[in-house]
DOSE-56350 format. One line per 3 residues: their letters; for each residue z, x, y of C-alpha. Coordinates in pm, whole numbers. Layout:
<pts>
A	Z/X/Y; ...
</pts>
This chain:
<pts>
XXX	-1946/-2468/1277; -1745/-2421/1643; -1924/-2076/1754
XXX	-2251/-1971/1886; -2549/-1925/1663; -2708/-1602/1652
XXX	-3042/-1465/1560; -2979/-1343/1263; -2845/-1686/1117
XXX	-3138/-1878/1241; -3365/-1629/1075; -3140/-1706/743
XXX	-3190/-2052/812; -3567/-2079/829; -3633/-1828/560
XXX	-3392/-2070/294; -3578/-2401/425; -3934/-2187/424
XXX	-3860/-2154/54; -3824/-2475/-2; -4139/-2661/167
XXX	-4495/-2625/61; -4653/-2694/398; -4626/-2538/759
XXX	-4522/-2829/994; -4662/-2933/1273; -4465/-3172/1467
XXX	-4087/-3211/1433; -3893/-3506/1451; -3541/-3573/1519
XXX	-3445/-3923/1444; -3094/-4080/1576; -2874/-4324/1487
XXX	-2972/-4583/1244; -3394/-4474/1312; -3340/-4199/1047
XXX	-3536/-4446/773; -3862/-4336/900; -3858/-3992/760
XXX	-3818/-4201/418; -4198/-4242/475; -4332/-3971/504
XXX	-4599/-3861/217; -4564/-3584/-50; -4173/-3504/114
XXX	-3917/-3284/25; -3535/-3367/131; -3281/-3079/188
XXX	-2947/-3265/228; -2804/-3063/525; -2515/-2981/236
XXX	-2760/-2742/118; -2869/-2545/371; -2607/-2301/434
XXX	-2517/-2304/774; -2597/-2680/864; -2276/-2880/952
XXX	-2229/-3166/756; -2371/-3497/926; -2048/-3734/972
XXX	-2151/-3985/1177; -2262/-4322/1035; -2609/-4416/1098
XXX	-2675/-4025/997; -2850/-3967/634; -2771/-3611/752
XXX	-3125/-3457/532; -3405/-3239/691; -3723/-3439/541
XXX	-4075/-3230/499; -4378/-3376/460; -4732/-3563/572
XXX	-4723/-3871/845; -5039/-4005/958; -5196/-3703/826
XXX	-4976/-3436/1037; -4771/-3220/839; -4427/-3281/1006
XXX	-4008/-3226/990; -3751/-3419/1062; -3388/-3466/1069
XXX	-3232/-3760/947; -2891/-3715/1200; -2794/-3444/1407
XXX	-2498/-3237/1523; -2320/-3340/1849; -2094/-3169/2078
XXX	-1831/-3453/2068; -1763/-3318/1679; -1671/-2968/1810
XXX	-2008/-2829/1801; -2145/-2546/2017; -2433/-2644/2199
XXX	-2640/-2371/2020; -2500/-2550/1663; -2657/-2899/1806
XXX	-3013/-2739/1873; -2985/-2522/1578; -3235/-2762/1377
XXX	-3479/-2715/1640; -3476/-2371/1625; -3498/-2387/1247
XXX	-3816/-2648/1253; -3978/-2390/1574; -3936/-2126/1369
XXX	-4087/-2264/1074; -4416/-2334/1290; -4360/-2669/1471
XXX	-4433/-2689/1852; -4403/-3013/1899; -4090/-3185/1899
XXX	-4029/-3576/1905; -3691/-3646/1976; -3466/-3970/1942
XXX	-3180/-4134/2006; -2924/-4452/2038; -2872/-4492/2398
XXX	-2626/-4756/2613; -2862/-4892/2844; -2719/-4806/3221
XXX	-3042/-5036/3381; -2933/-5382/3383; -3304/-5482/3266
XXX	-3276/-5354/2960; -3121/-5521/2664; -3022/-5400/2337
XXX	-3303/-5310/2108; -3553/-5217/2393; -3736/-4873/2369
XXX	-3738/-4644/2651; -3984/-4373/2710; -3713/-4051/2836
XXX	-3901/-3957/3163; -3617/-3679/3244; -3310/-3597/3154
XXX	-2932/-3594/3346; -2712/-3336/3211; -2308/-3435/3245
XXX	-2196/-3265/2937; -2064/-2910/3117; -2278/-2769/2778
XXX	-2595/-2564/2775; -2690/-2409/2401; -2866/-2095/2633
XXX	-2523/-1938/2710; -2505/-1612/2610; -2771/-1347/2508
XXX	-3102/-1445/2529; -3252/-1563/2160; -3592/-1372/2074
XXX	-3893/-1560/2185; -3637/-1815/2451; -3789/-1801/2814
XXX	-3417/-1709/2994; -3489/-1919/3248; -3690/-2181/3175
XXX	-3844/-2426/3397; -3729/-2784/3355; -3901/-2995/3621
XXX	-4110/-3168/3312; -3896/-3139/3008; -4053/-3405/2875
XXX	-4479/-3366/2849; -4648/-3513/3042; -4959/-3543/2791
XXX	-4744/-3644/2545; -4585/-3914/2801; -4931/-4036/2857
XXX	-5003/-4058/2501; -4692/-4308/2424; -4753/-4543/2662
XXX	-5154/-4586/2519; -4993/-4641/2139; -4793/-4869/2321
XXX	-5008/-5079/2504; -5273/-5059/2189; -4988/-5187/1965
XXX	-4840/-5456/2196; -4504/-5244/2207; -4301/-5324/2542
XXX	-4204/-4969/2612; -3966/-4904/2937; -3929/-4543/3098
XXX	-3664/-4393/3269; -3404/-4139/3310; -3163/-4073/2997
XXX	-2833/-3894/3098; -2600/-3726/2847; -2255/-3711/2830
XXX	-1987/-3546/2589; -1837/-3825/2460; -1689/-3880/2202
XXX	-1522/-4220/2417; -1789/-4492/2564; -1812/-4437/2932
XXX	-1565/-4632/3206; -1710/-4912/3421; -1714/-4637/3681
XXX	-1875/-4357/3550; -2186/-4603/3478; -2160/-4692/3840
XXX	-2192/-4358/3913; -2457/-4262/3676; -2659/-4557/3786
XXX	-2640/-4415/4170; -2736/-4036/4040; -3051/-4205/3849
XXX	-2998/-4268/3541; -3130/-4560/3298; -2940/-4469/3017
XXX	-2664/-4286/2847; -2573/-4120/2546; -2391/-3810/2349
XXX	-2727/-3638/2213; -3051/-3509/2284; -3011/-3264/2577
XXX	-2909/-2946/2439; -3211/-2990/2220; -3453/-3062/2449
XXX	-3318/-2761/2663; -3368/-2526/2344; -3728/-2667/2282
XXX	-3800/-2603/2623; -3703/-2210/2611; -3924/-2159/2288
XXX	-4224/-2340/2491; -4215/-2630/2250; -4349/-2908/2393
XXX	-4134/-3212/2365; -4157/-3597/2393; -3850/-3824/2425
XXX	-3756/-4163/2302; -3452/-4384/2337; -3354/-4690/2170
XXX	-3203/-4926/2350; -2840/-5008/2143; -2631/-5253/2381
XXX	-2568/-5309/2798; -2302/-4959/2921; -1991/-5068/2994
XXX	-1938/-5252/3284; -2245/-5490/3218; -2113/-5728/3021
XXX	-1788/-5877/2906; -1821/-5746/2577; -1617/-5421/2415
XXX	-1851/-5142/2300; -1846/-5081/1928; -2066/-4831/1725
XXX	-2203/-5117/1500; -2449/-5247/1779; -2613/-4937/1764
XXX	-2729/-4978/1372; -2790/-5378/1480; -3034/-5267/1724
XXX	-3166/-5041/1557; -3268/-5250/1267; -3411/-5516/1518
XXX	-3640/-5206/1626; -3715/-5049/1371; -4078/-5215/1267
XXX	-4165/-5129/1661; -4004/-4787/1662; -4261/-4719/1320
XXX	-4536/-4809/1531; -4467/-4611/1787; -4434/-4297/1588
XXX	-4689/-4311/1378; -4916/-4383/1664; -4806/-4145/1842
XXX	-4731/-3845/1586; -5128/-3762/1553; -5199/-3767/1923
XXX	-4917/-3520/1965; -5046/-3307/1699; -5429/-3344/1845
XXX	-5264/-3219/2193; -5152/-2889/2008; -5485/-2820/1937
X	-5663/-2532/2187
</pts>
């Protein structure tokens, strides 16, 4: 799918998974590269292999189940995807936050989102987890172009992007469960090519703490449907530039493994204090 999504679809879209779930979620997740196990856990779950929901790209990355998962963690009714759809595979931007207008409009307003990120600060190494305090956009692509969706904000406000209760409540899991969590700024780029020595030079001078091909347009969609939205990045390997060593795509699902007991922790810590935070 290359062109914009429009109402009507998404309506499709959440009326075909609707059918399909027994619960209204709460809290959606989006898991990245190699951290897609999780939603393997949760309780009482249904699995919709994306190849089922007509109008879901295929997931072709590896590391990517490619499945929207429904069902109880920690006690919070939740969704998540088990992959994503990036820009780098020809995607609109409005195609790569399509699930998360899909999981809002099935009743979730919280999103936790995740990804596999190069890390850009030298003190990070591979198989850290980084709390995303804000965002850099370099792709050139905004999923907002064009008529305004029902129910988006045109213009909304992105000074916090990323909750600031929500924030608060990952670094307490963290500290509670021993779980060295960094913060910082995540930038994302087209891709589908690692970066140049250079551009991390630059991106390190505009900010940023680490890079990747992902999250943004999703974050930017949550943000115009006033879901709140907490970010996490894993770690995967040292940007180019930062060591002698070539970038390959395996590191990511090394590090991921290394993480993943930690990354469980996190979430399912974290998951009900989200869901508590929805509460009026």
């Amino acid at each position: 799918m290359s062109g914009r999504v429009d109402d009507a679809t998404i309506r499709r879209l959440v009326e075909q998974v609707r059918g399909r779930i027994e619960r209204t979620p709460r809290v959606m997740l989006i898991l990245g590269s190699g951290l897609g196990d999780l939603a393997d856990e949760l309780g009482d779950a249904t699995r919709i292999p994306f190849e089922e929901i007509d109008g879901f790209p295929r997931a072709t990355v590896a590391g990517h189940k490619g499945a929207l998962v429904a069902g109880r963690l920690e006690g919070v009714d939740c969704i998540a995807l088990q992959g994503r759809f990036h820009l780098y595979e020809g995607h609109d931007a409005s195609v790569a936050a399509l699930p998360v207008r899909v999981m809002g409009g099935l009743g979730a307003r919280a999103l936790l989102v995740t990804n596999a990120a190069g890390g850009a600060n030298p003190a990070f190494g591979a198989g850290d987890l980084m709390l995303i305090d804000d965002h850099i956009n370099l792709t050139a692509r905004n999923p907002l172009v064009g008529p305004t969706l029902p129910g988006d904000e045109r213009f909304p406000d992105m000074t916090w992007p990323y909750d600031p209760a929500f924030k608060d409540a990952a670094r307490a899991v963290a500290a509670e469960q021993d779980i060295v969590l960094r913060e910082g700024v995540y930038c994302a780029v087209l891709g589908p090519s690692y970066e140049t020595s250079a551009e991390i030079r630059m991106m390190q001078r505009l900010g940023a703490d680490a890079v990747g091909m992902s999250t943004v347009p999703e974050v930017i969609a949550a943000r115009a449907m006033g879901v709140r939205v907490l970010g996490i990045s894993l770690i995967s390997n040292a940007a180019a530039g930062l060591t002698a060593e070539p970038l390959h795509h395996e590191e990511v699902l090394e590090a991921a493994e290394s993480a993943r007991e930690r990354f469980g922790r996190l979430v399912r810590g974290v998951v009900p204090r989200m869901a508590a935070a929805l509460e009026p």
